[in-house]
BAMARNU-966940 format. One record per residue (C-alpha): residue number from 1; residue in three letters; chain; y, z, x. Coordinates in steps of 0.001 Angstrom, whole numbers, plus 500000, padded with zeros to 6 digits. Each point is the difference from the previous one (the first is absolute). Example, Ala and Ser with C-alpha at 12.3 -4.5 7.8 and 13.67 -1.06 7.14 Angstrom:
// residues 2
- n; res; chain; north; up; east
- 1; ALA; A; 495500; 507800; 512300
- 2; SER; A; 503440; 499340; 501370
***
This chain:
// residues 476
- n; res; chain; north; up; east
- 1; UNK; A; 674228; 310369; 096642
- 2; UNK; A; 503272; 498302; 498591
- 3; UNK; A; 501203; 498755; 503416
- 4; UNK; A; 495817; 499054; 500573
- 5; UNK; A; 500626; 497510; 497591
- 6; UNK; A; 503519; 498879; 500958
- 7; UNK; A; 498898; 498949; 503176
- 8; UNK; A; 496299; 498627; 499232
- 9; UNK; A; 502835; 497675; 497366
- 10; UNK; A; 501713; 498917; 503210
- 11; UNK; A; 497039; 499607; 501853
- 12; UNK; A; 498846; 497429; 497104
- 13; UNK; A; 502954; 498190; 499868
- 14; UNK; A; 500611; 499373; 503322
- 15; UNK; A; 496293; 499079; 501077
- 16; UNK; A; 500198; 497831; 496639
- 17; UNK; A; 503910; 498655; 500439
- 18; UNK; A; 499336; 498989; 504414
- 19; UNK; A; 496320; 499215; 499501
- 20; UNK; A; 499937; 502546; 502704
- 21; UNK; A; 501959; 503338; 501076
- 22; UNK; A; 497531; 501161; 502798
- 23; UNK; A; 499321; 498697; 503469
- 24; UNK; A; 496459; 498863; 498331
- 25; UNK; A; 501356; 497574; 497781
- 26; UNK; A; 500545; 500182; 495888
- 27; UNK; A; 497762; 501424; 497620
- 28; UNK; A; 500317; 496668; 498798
- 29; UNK; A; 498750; 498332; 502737
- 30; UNK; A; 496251; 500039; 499757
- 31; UNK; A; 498085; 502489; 501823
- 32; UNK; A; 502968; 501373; 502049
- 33; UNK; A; 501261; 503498; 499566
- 34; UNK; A; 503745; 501033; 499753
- 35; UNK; A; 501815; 502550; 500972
- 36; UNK; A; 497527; 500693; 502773
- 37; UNK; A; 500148; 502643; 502697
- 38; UNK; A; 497127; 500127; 502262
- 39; UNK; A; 500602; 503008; 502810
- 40; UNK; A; 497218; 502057; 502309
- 41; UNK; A; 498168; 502313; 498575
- 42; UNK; A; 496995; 500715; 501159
- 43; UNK; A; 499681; 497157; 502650
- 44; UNK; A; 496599; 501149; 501675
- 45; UNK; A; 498386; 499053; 496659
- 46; UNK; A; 501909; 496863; 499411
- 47; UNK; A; 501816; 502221; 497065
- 48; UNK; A; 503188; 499326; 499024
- 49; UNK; A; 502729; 501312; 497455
- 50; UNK; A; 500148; 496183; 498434
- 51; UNK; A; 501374; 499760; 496405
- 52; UNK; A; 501591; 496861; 498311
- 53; UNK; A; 499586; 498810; 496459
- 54; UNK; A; 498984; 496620; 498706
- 55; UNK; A; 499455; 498546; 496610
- 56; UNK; A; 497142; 502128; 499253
- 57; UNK; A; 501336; 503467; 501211
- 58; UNK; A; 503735; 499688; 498630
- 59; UNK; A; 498969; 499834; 496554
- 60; UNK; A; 498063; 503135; 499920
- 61; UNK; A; 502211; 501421; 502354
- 62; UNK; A; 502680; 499492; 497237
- 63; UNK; A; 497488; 501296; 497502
- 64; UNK; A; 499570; 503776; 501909
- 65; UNK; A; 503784; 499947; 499991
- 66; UNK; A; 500036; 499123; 496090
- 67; UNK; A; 496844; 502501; 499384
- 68; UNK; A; 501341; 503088; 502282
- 69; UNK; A; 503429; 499896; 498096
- 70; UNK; A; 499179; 499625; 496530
- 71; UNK; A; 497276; 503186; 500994
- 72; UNK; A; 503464; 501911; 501432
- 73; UNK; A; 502262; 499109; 496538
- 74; UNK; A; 496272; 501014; 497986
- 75; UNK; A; 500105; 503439; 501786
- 76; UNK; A; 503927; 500976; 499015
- 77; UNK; A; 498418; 500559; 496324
- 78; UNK; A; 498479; 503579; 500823
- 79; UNK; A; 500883; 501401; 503159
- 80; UNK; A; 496275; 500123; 501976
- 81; UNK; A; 499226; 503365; 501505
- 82; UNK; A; 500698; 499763; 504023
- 83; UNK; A; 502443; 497141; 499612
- 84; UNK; A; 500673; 499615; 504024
- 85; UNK; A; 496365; 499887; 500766
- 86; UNK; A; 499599; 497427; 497145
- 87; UNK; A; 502602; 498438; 500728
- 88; UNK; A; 499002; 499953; 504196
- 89; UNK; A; 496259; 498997; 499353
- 90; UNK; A; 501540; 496953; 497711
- 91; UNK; A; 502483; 498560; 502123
- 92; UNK; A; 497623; 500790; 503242
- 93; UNK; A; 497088; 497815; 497838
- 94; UNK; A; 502553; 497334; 499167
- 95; UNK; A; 500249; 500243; 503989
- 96; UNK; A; 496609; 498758; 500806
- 97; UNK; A; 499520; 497724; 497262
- 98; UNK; A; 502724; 497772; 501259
- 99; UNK; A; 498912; 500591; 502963
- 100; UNK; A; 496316; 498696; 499464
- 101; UNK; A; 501329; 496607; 498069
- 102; UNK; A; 501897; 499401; 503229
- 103; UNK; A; 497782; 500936; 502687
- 104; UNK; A; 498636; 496999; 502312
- 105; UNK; A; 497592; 501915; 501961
- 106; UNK; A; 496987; 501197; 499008
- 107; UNK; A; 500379; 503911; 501389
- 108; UNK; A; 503581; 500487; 498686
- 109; UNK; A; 498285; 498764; 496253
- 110; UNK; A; 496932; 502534; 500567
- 111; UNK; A; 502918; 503092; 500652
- 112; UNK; A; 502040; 498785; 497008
- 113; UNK; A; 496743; 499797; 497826
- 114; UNK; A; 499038; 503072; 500979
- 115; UNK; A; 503317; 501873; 499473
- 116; UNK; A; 500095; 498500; 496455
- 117; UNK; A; 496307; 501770; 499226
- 118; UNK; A; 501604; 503725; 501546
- 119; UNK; A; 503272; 499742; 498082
- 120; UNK; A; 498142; 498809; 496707
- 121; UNK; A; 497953; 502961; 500516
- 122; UNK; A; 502648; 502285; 499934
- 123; UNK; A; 501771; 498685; 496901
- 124; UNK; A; 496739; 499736; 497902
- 125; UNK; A; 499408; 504059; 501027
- 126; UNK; A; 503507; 501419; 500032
- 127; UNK; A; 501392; 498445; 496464
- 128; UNK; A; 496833; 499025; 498305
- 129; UNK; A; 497527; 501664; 497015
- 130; UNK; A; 496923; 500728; 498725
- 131; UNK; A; 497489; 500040; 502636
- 132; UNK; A; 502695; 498587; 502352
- 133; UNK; A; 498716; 502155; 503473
- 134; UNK; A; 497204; 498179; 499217
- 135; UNK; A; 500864; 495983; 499449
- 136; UNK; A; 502478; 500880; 502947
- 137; UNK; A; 497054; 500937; 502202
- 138; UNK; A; 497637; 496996; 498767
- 139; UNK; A; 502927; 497412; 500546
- 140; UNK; A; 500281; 500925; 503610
- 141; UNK; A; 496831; 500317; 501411
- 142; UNK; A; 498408; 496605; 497960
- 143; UNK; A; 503193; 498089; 501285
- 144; UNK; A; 499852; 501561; 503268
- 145; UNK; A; 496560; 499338; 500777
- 146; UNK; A; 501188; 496445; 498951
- 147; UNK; A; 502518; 499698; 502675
- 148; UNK; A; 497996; 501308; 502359
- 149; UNK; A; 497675; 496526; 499402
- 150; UNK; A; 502835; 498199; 500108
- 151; UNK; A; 500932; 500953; 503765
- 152; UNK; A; 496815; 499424; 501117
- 153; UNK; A; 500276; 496586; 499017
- 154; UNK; A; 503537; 499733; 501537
- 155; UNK; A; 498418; 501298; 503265
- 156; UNK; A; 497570; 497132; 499755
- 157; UNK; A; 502448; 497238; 499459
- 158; UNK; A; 502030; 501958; 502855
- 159; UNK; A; 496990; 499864; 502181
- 160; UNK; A; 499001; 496132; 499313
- 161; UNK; A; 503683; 498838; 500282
- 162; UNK; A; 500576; 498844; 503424
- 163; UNK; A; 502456; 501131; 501939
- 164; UNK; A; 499477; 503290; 497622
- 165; UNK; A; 502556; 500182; 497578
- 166; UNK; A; 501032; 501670; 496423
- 167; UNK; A; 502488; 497794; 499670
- 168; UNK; A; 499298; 497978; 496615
- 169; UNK; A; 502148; 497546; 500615
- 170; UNK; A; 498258; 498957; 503250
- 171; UNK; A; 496049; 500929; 498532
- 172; UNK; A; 500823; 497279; 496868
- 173; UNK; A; 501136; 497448; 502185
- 174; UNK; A; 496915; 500999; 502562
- 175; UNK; A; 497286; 500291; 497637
- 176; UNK; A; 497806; 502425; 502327
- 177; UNK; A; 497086; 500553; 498047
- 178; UNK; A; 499518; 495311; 499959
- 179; UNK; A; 496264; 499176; 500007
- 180; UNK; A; 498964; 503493; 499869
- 181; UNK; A; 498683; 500186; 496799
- 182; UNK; A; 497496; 503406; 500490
- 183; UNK; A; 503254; 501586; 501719
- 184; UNK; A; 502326; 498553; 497552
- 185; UNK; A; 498212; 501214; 496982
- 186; UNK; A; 499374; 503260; 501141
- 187; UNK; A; 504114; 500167; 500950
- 188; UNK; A; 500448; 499128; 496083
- 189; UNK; A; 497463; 502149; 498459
- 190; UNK; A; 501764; 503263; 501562
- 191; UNK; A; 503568; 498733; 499538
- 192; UNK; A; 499126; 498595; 496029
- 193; UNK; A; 498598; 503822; 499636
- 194; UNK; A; 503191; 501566; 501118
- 195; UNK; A; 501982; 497467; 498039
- 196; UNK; A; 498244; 499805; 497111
- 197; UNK; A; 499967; 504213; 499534
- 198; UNK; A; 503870; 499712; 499626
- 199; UNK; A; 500117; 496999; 497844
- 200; UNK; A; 497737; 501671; 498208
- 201; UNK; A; 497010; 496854; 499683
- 202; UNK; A; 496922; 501102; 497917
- 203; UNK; A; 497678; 502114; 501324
- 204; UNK; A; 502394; 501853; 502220
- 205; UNK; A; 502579; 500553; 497098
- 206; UNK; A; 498260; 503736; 498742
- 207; UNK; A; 503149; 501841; 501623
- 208; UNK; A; 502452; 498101; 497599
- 209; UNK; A; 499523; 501463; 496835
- 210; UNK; A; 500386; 504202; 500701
- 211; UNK; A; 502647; 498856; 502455
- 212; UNK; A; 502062; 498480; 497428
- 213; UNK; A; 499036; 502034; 496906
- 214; UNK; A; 501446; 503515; 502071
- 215; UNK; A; 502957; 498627; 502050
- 216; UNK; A; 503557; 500319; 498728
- 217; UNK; A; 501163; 496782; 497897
- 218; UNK; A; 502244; 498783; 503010
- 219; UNK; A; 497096; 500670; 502823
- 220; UNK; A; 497302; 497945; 497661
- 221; UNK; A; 502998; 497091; 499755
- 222; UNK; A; 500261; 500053; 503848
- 223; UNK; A; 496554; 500329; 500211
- 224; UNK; A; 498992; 496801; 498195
- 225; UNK; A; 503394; 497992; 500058
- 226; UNK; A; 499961; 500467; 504169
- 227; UNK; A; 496962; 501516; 501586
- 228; UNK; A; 497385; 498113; 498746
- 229; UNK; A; 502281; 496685; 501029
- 230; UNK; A; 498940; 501363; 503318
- 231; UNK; A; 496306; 499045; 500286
- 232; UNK; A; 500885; 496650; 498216
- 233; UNK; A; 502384; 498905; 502271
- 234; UNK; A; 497914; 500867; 503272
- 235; UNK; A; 497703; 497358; 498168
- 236; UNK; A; 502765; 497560; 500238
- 237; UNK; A; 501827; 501127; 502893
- 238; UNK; A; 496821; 500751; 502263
- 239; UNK; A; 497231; 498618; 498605
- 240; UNK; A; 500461; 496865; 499283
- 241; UNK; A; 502065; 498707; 502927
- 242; UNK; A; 498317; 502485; 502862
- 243; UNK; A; 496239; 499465; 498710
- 244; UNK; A; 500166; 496201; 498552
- 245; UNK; A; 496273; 499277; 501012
- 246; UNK; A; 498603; 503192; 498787
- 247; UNK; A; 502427; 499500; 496304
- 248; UNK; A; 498561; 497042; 499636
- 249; UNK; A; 496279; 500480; 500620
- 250; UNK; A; 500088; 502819; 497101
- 251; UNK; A; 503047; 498524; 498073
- 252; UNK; A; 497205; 499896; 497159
- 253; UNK; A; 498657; 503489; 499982
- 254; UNK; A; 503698; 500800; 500451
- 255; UNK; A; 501246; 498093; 496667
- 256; UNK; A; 496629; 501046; 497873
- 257; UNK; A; 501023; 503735; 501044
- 258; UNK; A; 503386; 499567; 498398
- 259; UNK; A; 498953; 498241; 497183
- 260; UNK; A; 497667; 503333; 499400
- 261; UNK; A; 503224; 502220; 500596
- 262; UNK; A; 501376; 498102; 497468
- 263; UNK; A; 497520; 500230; 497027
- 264; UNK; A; 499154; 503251; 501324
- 265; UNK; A; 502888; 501809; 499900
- 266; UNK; A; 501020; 498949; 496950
- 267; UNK; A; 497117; 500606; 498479
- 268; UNK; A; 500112; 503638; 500472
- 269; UNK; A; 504248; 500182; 499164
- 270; UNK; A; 498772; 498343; 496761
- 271; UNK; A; 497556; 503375; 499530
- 272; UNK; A; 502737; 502689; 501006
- 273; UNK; A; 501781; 502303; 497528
- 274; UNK; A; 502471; 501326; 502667
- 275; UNK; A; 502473; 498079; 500203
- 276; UNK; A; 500853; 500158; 503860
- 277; UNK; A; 496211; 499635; 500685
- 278; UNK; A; 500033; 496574; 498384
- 279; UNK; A; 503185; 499166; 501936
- 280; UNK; A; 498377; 501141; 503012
- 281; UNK; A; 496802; 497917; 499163
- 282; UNK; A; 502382; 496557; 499261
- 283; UNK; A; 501041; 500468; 503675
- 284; UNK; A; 496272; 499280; 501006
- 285; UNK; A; 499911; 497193; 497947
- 286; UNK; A; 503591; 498502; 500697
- 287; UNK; A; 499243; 500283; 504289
- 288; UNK; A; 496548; 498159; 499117
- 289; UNK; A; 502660; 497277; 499358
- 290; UNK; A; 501473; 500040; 503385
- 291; UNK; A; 496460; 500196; 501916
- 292; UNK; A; 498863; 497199; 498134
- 293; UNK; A; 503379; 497775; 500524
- 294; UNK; A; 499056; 500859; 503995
- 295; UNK; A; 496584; 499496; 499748
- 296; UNK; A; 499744; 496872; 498144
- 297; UNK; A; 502786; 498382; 502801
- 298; UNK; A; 497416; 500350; 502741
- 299; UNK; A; 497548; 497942; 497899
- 300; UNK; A; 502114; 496823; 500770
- 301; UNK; A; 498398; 497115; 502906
- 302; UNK; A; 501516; 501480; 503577
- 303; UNK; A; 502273; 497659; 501085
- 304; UNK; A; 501410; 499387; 496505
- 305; UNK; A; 502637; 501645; 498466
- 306; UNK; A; 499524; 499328; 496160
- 307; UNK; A; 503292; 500529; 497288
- 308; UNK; A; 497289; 502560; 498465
- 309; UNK; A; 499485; 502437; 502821
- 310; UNK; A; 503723; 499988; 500435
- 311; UNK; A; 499988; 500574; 496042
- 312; UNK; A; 497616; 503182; 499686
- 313; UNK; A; 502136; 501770; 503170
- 314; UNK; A; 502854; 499634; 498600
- 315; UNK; A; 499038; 500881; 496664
- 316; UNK; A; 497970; 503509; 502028
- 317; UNK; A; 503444; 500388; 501707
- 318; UNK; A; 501806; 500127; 496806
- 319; UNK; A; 497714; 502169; 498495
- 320; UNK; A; 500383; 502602; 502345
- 321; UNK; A; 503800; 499948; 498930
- 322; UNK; A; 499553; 499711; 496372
- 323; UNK; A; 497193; 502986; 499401
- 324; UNK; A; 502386; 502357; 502252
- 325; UNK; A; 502675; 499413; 497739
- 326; UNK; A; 497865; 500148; 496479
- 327; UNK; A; 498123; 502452; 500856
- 328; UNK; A; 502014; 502040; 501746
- 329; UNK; A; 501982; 500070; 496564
- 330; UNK; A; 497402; 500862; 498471
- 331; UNK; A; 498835; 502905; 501635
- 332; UNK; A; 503636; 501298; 499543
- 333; UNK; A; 499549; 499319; 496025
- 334; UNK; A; 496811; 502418; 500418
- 335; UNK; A; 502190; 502551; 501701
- 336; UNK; A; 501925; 500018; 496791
- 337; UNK; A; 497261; 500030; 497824
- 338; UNK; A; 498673; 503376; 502015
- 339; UNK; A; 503958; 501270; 500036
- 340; UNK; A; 500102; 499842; 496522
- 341; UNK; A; 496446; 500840; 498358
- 342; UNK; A; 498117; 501794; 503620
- 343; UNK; A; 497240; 497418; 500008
- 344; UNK; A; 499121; 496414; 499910
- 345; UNK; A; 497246; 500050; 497587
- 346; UNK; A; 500811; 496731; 497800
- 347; UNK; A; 497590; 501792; 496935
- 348; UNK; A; 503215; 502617; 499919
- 349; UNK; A; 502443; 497644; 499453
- 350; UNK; A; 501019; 497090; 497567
- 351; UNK; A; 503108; 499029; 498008
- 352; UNK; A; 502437; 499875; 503236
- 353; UNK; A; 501549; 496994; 499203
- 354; UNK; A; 502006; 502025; 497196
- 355; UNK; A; 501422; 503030; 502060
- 356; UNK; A; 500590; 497989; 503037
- 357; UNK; A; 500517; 496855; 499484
- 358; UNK; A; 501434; 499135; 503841
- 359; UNK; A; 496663; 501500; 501472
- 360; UNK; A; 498305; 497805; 497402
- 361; UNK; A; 501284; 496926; 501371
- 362; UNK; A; 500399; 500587; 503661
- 363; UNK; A; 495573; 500837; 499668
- 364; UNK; A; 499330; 496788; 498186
- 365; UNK; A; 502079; 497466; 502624
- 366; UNK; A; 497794; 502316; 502882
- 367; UNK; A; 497162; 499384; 497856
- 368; UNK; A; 501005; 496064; 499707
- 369; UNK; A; 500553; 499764; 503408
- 370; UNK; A; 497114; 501292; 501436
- 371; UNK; A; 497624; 498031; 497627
- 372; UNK; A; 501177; 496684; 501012
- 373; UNK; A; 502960; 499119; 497082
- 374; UNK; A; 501902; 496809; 501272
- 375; UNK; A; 503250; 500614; 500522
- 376; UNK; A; 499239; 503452; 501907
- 377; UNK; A; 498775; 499883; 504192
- 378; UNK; A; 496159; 500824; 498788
- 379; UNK; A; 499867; 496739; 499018
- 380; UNK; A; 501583; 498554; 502873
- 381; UNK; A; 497357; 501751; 502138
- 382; UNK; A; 496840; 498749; 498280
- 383; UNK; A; 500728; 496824; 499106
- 384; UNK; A; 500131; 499501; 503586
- 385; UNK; A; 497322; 501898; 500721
- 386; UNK; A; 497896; 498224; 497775
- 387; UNK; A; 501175; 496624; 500642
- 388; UNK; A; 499405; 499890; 503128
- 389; UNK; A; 496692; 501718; 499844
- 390; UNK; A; 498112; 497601; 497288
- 391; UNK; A; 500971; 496927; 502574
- 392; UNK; A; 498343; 502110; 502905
- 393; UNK; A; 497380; 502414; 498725
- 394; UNK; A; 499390; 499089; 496503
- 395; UNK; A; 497376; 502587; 499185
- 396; UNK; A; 501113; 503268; 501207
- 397; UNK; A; 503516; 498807; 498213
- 398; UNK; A; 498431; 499602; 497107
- 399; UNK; A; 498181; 503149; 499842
- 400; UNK; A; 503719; 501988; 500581
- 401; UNK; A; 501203; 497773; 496764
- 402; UNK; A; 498800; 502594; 497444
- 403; UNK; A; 501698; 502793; 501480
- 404; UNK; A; 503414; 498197; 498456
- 405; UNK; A; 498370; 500514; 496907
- 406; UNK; A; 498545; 503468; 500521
- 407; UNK; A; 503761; 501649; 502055
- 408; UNK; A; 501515; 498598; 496276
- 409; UNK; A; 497869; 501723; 497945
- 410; UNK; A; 500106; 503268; 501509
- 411; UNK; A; 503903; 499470; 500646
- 412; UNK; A; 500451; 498870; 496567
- 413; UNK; A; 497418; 502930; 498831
- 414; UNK; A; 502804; 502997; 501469
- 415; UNK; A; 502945; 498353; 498749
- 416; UNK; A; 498463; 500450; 496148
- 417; UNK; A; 498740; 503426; 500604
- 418; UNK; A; 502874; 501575; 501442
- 419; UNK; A; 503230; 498199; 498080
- 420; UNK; A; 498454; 498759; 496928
- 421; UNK; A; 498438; 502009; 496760
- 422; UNK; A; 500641; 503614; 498662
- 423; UNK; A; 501982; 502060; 502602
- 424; UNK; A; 497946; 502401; 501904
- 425; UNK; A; 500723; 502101; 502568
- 426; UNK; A; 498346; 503124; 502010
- 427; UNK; A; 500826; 503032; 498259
- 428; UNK; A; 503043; 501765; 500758
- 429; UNK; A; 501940; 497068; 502031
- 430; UNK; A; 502660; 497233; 498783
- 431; UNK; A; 500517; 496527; 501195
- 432; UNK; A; 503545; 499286; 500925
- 433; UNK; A; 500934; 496162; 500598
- 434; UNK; A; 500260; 499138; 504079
- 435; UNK; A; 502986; 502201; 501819
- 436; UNK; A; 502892; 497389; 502171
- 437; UNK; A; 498242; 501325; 503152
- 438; UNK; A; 496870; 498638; 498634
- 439; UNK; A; 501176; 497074; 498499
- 440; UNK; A; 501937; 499097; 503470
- 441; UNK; A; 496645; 500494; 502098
- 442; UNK; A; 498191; 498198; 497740
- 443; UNK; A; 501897; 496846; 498286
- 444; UNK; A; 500447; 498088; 503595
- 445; UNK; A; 496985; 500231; 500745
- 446; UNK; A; 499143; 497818; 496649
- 447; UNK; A; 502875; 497868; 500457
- 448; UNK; A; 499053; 499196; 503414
- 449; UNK; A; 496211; 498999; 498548
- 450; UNK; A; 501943; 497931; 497731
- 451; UNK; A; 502048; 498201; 502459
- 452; UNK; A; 497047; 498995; 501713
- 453; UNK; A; 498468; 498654; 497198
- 454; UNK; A; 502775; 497979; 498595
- 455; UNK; A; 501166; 499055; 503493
- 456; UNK; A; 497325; 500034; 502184
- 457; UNK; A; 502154; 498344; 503129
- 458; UNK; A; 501637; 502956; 500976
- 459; UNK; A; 497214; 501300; 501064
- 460; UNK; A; 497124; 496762; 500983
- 461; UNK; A; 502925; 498435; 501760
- 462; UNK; A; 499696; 502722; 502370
- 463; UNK; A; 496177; 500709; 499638
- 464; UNK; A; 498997; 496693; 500195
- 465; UNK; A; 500326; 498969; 503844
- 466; UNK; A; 498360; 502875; 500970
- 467; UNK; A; 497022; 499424; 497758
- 468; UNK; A; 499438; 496843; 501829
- 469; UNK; A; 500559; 500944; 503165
- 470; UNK; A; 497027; 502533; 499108
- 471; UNK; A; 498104; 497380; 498851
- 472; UNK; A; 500705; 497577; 502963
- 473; UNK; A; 498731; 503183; 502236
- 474; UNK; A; 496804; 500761; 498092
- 475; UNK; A; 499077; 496537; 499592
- 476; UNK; A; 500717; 498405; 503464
***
């Protein structure tokens, strides 16, 4: 995982440093891919093993690489039972989530999407609790029936695309599914299903929840800081650019339905008393962001590229990076929290701040973070998001606003329960302050949240072309 990293850091700098570093040009350059390779694969389908990265993929390319390392230094704390199998099914899932943020065609994406739901499956049965057989199970058939929606709309853009072709590069700049609107929407409503299971995007989110409560603290941070990036990116990556006719004809419905994830979701984190429940539930509400960023962009005149469409996909886009990161720190925090007292019932615990004081503070920057504190990426995200949206969509914007308000109370509601007042803990257990193998998963992950928010550069100056050529694609 180590060497991962080292080498998505000299993929960065080099696509960043030449503008380029591929035959496809630099992930600077807007809308072209670097570091492309594009060899037969399947060439009776028009399937081919294509892979590059560009300034939407790198970043979260860089994030699985950050996320699948810091999971790898989390597990040296207690040896897990079956370390080679662990360890296999890990690096194997770290495999084919790369693999998905760099796939260019649209079957190689549907194998690496699949993988991801197979391997999860594994990790949440093998090294999970409590009813874990069960979540396991739930997980994989709700997200596999997903997927399979999702290639039946890839065989319908596959079958309108002319010459046939899974190529995405050559669909986006095709547009098959053009004045087709029956066709079109149908296309969207099967590949938005599959999407939107994985994202998870209210109603299809009932999987999330058990998932997350049973799996092991690193599978539930890979889980939400990488997997659900999945179906949120195929928005970006696929939907927008493949389908621009059929975004933009529903671009409303599409924004209204994340401004619902948003209140929804956290909404029902604000009523939880388990703590990874409510984490799972903020998930909901922080990928209602990212829906709504994409949805609101297709609300813009065709033909027009407005500063605010660019805005809300480039504040989606950054979202995507800075809830993997938050929350995948927090769901590690709620691994210690069940390490140390067996549970994650807030009502058992208060007074942490005293015993553990590092714990203490590495919850309430997660906490910041994720609840929109300037200076942290949350805010980064929304702003943007938000921004853009009340220029373009006013009212389905303005309904999301009082989820702000509602992911701080609930945020801000945990943080007094479990470090401040009398200390309480479940009988029989201690609370030791955060081990260096937890402290060393953990911490970057924070500091990177706070790099972005004090310099958000590093990462827009990267994000930013892509977001328009997305916008210049969905909008033409």
């Amino acid at each position: 995982a180590a060497a991962d990293l080292v080498l998505v850091g000299v993929l960065w700098s080099g696509s960043a440093g030449s503008g380029g570093g591929g035959t496809g040009g630099g992930a600077r350059d807007a809308g072209a891919a670097a570091y492309e390779t594009d060899l037969e694969w399947i060439p009776s389908l028009g399937s081919g093993y294509h892979i590059g990265v560009d300034g939407l993929s790198l970043p979260l390319v860089a994030m699985t690489a950050v996320l699948f390392l810091a999971c790898a230094v989390y597990s040296l704390r207690d040896r897990p039972e079956r370390p080679r199998s662990y360890a296999a099914l890990f690096l194997a899932l770290q495999t084919v989530s790369t693999g998905l943020f760099a796939a260019l065609d649209l079957l190689l994406f549907f194998v690496f999407f699949d993988l991801s739901i197979a391997l999860m499956y594994f990790i949440i049965a093998g090294w999970g609790h409590g009813d874990h057989a069960r979540s396991a199970l739930r997980f994989f058939l709700y997200t596999f029936v997903g997927s399979l929606a999702l290639l039946v709309g890839f065989i319908g853009i596959y079958l309108a695309a002319d010459p046939h072709t899974f190529d995405m590069v050559a669909l986006a700049a095709q547009d098959p599914l053009e004045g087709r609107a029956a066709a079109g929407g149908a296309v969207l409503l099967a590949v938005g299903i599959g999407l939107a299971v994985k994202t998870p995007i209210v109603p299809f989110h009932t999987w999330l929840p058990p998932a997350h409560t049973d799996a092991p603290a690193t599978g539930s941070a890979i889980l939400a800081g990488v997997l659900l990036k999945m179906g949120a990116y195929g928005f970006a990556r696929i939907a927008l650019p493949i389908l621009p006719e059929a975004w933009r004809a529903w671009a409303p419905a599409i924004a209204l339905i994340g401004a619902v994830s948003v209140l929804y979701g956290a909404l029902v984190a604000l009523a939880q008393n388990d703590f990874k429940r409510m984490v799972a539930y903020t998930s909901v509400n922080h990928m209602g962001y990212v829906l709504l960023g994409l949805g609101v962009a297709g609300t813009a005149a065709a033909g027009t590229v407005p500063l605010a469409a660019e805005l809300a996909i480039t504040g989606a886009a950054v979202q995507l990076v800075s809830h993997g990161l938050l929350t995948g720190a927090l769901f590690l925090l709620a691994g210690v929290l069940y390490a140390r007292g067996g549970g994650y019932d807030m009502g058992a615990y208060s007074g942490l701040a005293g015993p553990a004081p590092r714990f203490a503070a590495a919850l309430a920057v997660a906490a910041f973070g994720s609840l929109g504190l300037p200076g942290l990426s949350g805010f980064i995200a929304e702003f943007q998001v938000f921004t853009g949206g009340l220029g373009l969509a006013p009212v389905p914007t303005a309904l999301a606003l009082p989820g702000i308000l509602i992911t701080a109370a609930l945020l801000l509601r945990a943080l007094q329960r479990l470090l401040l007042g009398p200390r309480r803990l479940p009988p029989g257990t201690g609370f030791g302050d955060l081990r260096p193998e937890e402290s060393a998963a953990i911490v970057p992950l924070l500091a990177l949240s706070v790099v972005i928010g004090l310099l958000p550069r590093t990462l827009l100056d990267v994000l930013a072309p892509a977001a328009e050529a997305i916008a210049v694609l969905v909008l033409r």
